[in-house]
Structures are given as C-alpha cells and as structure tokens.
VEXGURO-197762 format. One record per residue (C-alpha): residue number from 0; residue in one letter; z, y, x. Coordinates in steps of 0.25 Angstrom, whole numbers, plus 5000, padded with zeros to 4 digits. Layout:
N
SITE_NUM_A_Z_Y_X
...
END
This chain:
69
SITE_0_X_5350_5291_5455
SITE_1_X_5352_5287_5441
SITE_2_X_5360_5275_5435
SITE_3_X_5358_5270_5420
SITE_4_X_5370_5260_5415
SITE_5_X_5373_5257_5402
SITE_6_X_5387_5262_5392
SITE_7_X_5392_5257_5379
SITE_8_X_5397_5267_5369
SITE_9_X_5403_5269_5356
SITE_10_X_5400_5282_5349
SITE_11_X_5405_5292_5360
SITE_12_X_5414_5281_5368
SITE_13_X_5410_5273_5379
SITE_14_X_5414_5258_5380
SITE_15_X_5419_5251_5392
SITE_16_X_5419_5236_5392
SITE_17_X_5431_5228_5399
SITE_18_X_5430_5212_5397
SITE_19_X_5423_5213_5385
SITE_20_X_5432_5225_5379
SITE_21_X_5426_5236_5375
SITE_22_X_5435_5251_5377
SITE_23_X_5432_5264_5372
SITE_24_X_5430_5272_5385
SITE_25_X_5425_5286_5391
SITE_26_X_5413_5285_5398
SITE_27_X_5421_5285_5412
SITE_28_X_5426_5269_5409
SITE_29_X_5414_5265_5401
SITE_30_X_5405_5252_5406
SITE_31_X_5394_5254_5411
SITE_32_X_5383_5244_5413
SITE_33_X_5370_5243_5422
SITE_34_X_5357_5244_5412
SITE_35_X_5355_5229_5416
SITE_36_X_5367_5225_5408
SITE_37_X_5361_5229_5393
SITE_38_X_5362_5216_5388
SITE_39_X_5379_5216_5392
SITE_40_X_5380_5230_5386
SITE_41_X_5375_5225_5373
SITE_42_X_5382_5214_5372
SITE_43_X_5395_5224_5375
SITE_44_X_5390_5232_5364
SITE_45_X_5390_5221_5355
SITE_46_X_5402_5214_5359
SITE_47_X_5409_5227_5357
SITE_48_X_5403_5230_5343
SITE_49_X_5409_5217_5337
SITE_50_X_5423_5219_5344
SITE_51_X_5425_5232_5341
SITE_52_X_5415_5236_5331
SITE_53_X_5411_5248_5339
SITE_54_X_5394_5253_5339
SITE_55_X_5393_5251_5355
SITE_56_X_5380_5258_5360
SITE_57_X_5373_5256_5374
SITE_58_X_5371_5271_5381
SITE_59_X_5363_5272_5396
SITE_60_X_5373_5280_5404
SITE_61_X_5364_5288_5413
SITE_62_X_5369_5288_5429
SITE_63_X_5363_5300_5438
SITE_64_X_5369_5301_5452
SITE_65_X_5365_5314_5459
SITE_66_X_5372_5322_5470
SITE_67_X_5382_5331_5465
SITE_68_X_5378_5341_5475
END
C-alpha cells in the first residue's frame, strides 16, 4: 500500500505547524497533511513566508507499507 501526503520545508529542514507557528523540525515532528489539503499547505507556506521571511517549498512525502518479513 502506498500513501502520498504532503511536507513543508525549508532548504534541508522540515517545518511543523502549531497554531499558526511555524518550528524548524526534523522529519520525525514535521506536519503532514492528506493531498486534499493543497490549498491549506499553501496558505501555510505563505503565512510563513511573511512571518518569517523563510522560501517554504511543498515536497510529496512518499509512504510505502510492506511486510518487513
């Protein structure tokens, strides 16, 4: 099974979003948000671009369950 969701980063760092704050994260606390939520991510990026002056960018993060068997 595979599962698409979408990330926000910021060069190599992963953002996470708390109540409208934005927080430089590793990938293991970074939000994650279902592909039908584009239009929220985007709005994130910008909201975070004019508090923090950082170049937010939208990656798909790529999900693949599979026995480890």
């Amino acid at each position: 099974m595979e599962t698409q969701l979408l990330i926000i980063k910021n060069g190599n760092d992963y953002i996470r979003v708390k109540e409208d704050h934005f927080l430089v994260c590793g990938l293991d606390k970074a939000s994650v948000f279902p592909m039908n939520k584009l239009e929220i991510v985007k709005a994130h990026v910008v909201a975070m671009e004019k508090e923090h002056g950082w170049q937010g960018r939208i990656h798909r993060l790529i999900l693949r369950e599979e026995p480890l068997a």
